[in-house]
N, C-alpha and C positions, 0 to 999 in steps of 0.2 A: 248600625244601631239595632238591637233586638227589636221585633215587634211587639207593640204592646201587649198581642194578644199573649205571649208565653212568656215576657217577661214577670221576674220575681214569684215564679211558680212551682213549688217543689217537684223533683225528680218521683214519680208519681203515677201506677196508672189511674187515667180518666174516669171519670164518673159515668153511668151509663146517659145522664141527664144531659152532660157538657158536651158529648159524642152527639146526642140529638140538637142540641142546640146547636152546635156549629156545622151538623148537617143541613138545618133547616135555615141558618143563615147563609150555609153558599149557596142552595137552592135558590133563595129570594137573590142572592147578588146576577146567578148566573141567570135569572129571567132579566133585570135590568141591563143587564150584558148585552141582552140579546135584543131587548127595544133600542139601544143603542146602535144595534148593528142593522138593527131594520132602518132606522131613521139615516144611515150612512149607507144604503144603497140609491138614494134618490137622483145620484147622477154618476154614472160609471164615467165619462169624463173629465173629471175633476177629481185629479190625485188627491188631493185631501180627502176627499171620502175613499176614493180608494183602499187607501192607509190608513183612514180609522176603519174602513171595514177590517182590512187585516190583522190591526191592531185587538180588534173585535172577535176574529177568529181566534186567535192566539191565547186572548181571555178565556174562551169559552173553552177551549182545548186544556186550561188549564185549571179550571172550574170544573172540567170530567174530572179528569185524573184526583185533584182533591174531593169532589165527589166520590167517587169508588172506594178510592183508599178508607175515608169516614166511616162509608159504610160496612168497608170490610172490618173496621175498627172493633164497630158496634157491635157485629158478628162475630167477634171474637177469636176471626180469622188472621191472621198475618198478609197484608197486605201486599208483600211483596213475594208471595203464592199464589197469587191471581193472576192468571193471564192478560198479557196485555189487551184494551180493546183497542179493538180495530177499529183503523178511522172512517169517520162519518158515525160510528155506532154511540148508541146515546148510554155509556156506562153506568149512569144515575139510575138508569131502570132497574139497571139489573141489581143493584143494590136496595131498592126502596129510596131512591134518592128522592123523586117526585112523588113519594108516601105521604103527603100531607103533613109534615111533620113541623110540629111551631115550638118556637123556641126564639128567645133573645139573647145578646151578648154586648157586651160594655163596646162602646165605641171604639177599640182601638181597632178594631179587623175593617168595620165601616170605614172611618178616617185614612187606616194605613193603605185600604185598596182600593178605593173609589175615589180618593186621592189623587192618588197616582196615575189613577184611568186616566181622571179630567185633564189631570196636567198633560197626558199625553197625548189626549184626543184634542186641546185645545189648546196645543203649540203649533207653531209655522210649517205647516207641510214642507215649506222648503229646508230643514234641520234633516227631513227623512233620505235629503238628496243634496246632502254633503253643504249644505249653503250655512250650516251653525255647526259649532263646536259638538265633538262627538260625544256622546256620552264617555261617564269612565269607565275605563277597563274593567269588565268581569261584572258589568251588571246587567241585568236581564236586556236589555234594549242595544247593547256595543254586540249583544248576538243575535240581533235581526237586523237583517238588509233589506233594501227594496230595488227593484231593475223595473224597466220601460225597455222594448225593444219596439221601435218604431215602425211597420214592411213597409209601410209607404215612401219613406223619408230615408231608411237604416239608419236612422239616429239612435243613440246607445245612452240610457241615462241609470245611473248605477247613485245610490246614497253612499254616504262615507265608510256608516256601517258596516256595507259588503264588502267596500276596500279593506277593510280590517279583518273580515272572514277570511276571505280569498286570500291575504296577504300580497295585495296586489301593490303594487306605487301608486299612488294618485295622477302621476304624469305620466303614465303607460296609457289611461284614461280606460272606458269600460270596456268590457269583451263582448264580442256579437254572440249569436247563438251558434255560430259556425267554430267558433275559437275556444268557448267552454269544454267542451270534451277533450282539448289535451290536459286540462287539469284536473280530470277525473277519472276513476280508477278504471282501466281498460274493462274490468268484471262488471262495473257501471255505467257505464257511457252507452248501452243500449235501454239500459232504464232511463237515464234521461233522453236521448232519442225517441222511445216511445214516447213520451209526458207531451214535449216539445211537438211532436206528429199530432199527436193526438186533438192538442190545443188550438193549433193551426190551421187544420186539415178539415178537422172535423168540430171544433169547438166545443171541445167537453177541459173541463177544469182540470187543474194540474195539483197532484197532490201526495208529493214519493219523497224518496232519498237515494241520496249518493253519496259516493266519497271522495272528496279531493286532495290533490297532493299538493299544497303549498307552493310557493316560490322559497321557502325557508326549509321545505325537507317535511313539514309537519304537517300529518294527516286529519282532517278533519270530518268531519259527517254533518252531512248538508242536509237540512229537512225543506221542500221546495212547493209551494202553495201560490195558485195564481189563475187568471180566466184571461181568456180572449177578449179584446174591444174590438167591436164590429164597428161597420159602418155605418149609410145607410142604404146599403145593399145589401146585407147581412153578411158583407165577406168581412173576415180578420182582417183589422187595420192594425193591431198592434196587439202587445200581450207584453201584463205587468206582472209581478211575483213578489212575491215575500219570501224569501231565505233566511231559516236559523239556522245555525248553527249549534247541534244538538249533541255533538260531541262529549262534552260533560254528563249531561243527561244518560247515554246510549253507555256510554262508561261505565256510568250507578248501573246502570241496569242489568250491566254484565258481570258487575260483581257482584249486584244482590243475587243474582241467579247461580254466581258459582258458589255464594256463602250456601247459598239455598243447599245447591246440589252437596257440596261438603259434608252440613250437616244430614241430610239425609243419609248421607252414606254413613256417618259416623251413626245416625238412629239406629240402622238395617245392622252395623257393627256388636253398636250396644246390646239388641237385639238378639243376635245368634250367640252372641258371647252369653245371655243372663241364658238362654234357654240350654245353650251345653254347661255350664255350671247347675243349674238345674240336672241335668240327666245325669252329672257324673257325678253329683250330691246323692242323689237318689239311688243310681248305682251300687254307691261304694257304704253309705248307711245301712243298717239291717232294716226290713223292711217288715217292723215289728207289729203287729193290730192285735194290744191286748198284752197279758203279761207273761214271761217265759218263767219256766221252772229250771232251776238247776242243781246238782246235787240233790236232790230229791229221794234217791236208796239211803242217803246217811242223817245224819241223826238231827240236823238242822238245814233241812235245802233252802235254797234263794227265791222268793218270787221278784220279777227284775222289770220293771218298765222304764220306758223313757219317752221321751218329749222333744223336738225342735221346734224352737220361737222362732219366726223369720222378724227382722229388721224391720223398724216403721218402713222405710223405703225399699219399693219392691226389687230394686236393681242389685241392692247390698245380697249376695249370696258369698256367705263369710267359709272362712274351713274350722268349723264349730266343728265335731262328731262325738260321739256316744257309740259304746259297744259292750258286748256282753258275748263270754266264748266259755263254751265247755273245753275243758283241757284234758289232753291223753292222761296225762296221773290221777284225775276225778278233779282237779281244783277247778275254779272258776277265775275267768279274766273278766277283771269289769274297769270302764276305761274311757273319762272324756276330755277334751282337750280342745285348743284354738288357735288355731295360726294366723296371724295378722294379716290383712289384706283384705281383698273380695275378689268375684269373681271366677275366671277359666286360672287364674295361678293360684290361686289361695285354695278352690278345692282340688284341684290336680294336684299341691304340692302335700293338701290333706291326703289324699286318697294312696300317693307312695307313704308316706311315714305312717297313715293307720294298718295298711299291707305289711309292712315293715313290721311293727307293733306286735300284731297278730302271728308273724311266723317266728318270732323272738320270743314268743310266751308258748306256743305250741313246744319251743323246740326247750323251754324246760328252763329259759333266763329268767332270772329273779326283776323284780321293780327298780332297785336301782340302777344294777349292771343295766338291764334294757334302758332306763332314760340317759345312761350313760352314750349308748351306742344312738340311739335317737338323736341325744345332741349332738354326734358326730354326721350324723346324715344329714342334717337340717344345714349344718355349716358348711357340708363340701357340695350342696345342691346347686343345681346350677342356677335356679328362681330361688336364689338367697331372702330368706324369711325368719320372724323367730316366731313362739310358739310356746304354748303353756299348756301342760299335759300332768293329768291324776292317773297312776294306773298300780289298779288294786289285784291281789290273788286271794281271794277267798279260800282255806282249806277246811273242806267241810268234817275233818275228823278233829283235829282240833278249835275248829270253831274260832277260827283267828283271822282276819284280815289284815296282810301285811303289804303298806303302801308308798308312794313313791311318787315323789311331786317335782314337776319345773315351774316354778314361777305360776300356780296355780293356786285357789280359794282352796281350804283343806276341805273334806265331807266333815258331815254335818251328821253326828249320832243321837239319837232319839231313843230317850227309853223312859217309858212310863205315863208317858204324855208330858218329858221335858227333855228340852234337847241342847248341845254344845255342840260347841266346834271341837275338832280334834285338834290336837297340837299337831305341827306341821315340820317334816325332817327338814333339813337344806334341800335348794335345790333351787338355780336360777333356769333363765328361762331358756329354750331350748334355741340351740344358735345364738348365740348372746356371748357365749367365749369359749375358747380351746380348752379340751381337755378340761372340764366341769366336772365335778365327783358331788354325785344324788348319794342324798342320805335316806334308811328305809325307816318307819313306824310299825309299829305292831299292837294291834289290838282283837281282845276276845269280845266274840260278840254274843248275844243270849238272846235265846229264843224270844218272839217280839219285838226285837229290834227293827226300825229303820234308820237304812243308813241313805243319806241323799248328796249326790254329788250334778257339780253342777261346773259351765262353765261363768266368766265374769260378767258374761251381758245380761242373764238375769238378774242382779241386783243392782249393774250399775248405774248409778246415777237415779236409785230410787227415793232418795229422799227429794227435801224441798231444794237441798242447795246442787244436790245432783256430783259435786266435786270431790276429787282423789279423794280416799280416804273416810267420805262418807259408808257409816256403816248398816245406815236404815236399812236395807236390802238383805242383810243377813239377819236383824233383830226382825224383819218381819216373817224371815223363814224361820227362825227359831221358834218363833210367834202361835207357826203352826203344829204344834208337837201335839196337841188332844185330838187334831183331827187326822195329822199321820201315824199316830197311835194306834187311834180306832180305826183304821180305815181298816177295810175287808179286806184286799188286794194290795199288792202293786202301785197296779193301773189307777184305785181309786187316792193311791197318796197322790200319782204325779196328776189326775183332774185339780184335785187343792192344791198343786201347785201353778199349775195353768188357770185355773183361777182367780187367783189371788194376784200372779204376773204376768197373764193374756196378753190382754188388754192394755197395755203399758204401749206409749210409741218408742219404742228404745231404738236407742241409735244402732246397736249392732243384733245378731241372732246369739241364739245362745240355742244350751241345750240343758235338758235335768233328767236327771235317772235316780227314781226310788229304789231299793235295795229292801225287801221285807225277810227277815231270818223267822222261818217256821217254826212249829214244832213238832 
């Protein structure tokens, strides 16, 4: 049955309130704990106290560890990045556990645990030593045992409980301290030897693990807690213990440490992966500050800037690019595009196809033939990707821009302080299918003009509904045509464009390149 305390409670993180309060409720539980455990040392003869003392440790052992964890809650730390404490150590400190901290909480945590205490502190000590029905399988208490080892007498008293750890028979009856180390792992059996010496010899408390091998095949891990009973001579007359079986526990623990370590390593992964997408972004981009001239001897040059938006999230490094080339005949290559993905494949598979791009226009290819041959690259690559590409040839004696789209926003021509879209040739997306035929546009452009091209992450999803199709993103770039008009430069159109779409958290990077036609 859930506990009350977390039943009908949404999947939810805590309040920083609910974190202090059930800090400061185990703190009060675990000092009651502990009057309880003082008041059960008053006769180390008498197995009942014995075993509600143990039973008392056991509390308080698990009142740390819910201590820490809380605190590491509150701290905002992941709990299962915390070293374990060492036993005897008081883990509450190290958190602010015993920080003074007051808070209340609805009875179900009181009732469900203090409960449970009474009931177990004020049943028949003989239930701990097999004389009542065992608890059920798989609950906190069928994995604690208790043993008596008699020196006086060698009488051997084992509770039922340990028969069940141990997977012993009941009619084999209990094991001496001489007989326990064949069921324990040869790498172990001088940890327990020491505990057991140590106990005997010298009278210091016992308080380790080992691991044992079943009579069934199946390994277990034994947590082992106990003191010596003197006489009245002060020699060992006997020595009793509390054994859990901590197996499950030791389990969690080995898996939250490998999830731990998994993840980190996938972190340190993420990591090097965003930082070389960074370098070979930066690389294979022009590394522009301010705005270029191009054709500039003829009778209308280019002023040319551009711009990369990165992605609200810092990890998203997309193969967005932008570029701008003087060409051996005088024209100009101007040219931005986006390949799906992120990443070490998304800009590495940017960075062949923009190389590609660039020695296809030096060498005198036309817009379509080249997004022809582009689409052939993209499809026989071996990081199969597709890809949306604008690529323009300016000829500055004719004053013509003649362009060539895959599955791309067409530019955006601005003249007089109003501006359109151009109409857009064929042309699907690049890698998308065999043998594709790009169709070119051609337009003259006139002194004054900006022309603005852009990839789809700056506009997408700029309206309210954000969905395919929405076209707010381009009415707001049209929007800006008195201020890319007037602007002096370039540089100062694509500021009013970073302005206007900065600040935006968009889900992917994009890029925008002004185009100003002089006079």
């Amino acid at each position: 049955m859930p506990s009350p305390l977390f039943a009908d409670r949404p999947a939810q993180p805590p309040e920083p309130g609910a974190v202090d309060a059930l800090i400061s409720q185990t703190r009060r539980l675990r000092g009651e704990v502990d009057a309880v455990r003082r008041d059960a040392v008053a006769d180390d003869d008498d197995p009942q106290q014995r075993w509600q003392r143990a039973l008392c440790d056991l509390a308080v052992h698990q009142l740390d560890d819910l201590g820490a964890h809380l605190g590491q809650l509150r701290a905002g730390v992941p709990a299962e990045l915390v070293p374990e404490t060492a036993p005897g150590a008081d883990p509450g400190a190290e958190v602010g556990f015993d920080g003074g901290l007051d808070g209340g909480l609805d009875g179900g945590f009181d009732a469900g645990f203090d409960g449970a205490l009474d009931a177990t502190l004020a049943s028949d000590p003989g239930a701990a030593y097999g004389r009542a029905a065992p608890p059920r399988t798989g609950s906190l208490l069928s994995r604690v045992g208790s043993a008596e080892w008699n020196l006086l007498t060698d009488e051997v008293s084992w509770s039922e409980e340990l028969y069940q750890i141990f997977g012993r028979a009941h009619e084999s009856g209990p094991m001496s301290l001489d007989e326990m180390p064949s069921m324990v792992f040869a790498e172990d059996q001088s940890v327990l030897q020491a505990m057991v010496t140590d106990c005997l010899i010298d009278g210091k408390p016992i308080d380790g693990e080992f691991r044992i091998v079943r009579t069934d095949g199946r390994v277990r891990t034994v947590h082992m807690t106990g003191e010596p009973v003197l006489d009245s001579d002060g020699c060992t007359a006997s020595m009793w213990a509390v054994l859990r079986d901590v197996s499950e526990l030791r389990r969690s623990q080995r898996a939250v440490r490998e999830s731990r370590d998994s993840l980190e390593r996938s972190r340190r992964i993420e990591q090097t992966e965003r930082r070389v997408a960074v370098e070979l972004q930066e690389a294979v981009l022009p590394p522009w500050r301010g705005s270029l001239r191009f054709a500039h001897d003829g009778p209308a040059p280019l002023d040319v800037a551009a711009h990369y938006l990165p992605a609200a999230t810092p990890g998203l490094i997309g193969g967005d690019w932008y570029d701008a080339l003087a060409l051996p005949d005088g024209d100009a290559l101007l040219t931005v595009g986006d390949l799906t993905g992120h990443g070490v494949a998304a800009t590495s598979s940017m960075a062949m196809l923009l190389g590609a791009l660039r020695g296809m226009a030096v060498a005198g290819i036309r817009p379509a033939a080249l997004m022809g041959h582009l689409n052939q690259l993209l499809e026989t690559s071996v990081q199969p990707a597709l890809g949306s590409a604008m690529c323009c040839r300016y000829d500055p004696v004719a004053q013509t821009v003649t362009w060539a789209q895959a599955g791309h926003p067409a530019p955006l021509l601005f003249r007089d302080g109003t501006g359109h879209v151009l109409r857009r040739p064929e042309g699907v997306l690049l890698g998308a299918t065999t043998g594709a035929v790009y169709g070119e546009g051609r337009t003259r452009l006139l002194p004054g003009d900006v022309l603005v091209l852009h990839t789809d992450g700056l506009t997408r999803g700029s309206g309210a509904g954000g969905g395919l199709g929405d076209d707010t993103g381009a009415r707001r770039l049209l929007a800006l045509g008195p201020r890319l008009s007037g602007a002096r430069d370039a540089q100062d159109g694509v500021r009013a464009v970073v302005e206007e779409f900065g600040e935006e958290q968009r889900e992917d990077d994009a890029c925008v390149m002004v185009v100003r036609v002089g006079h």
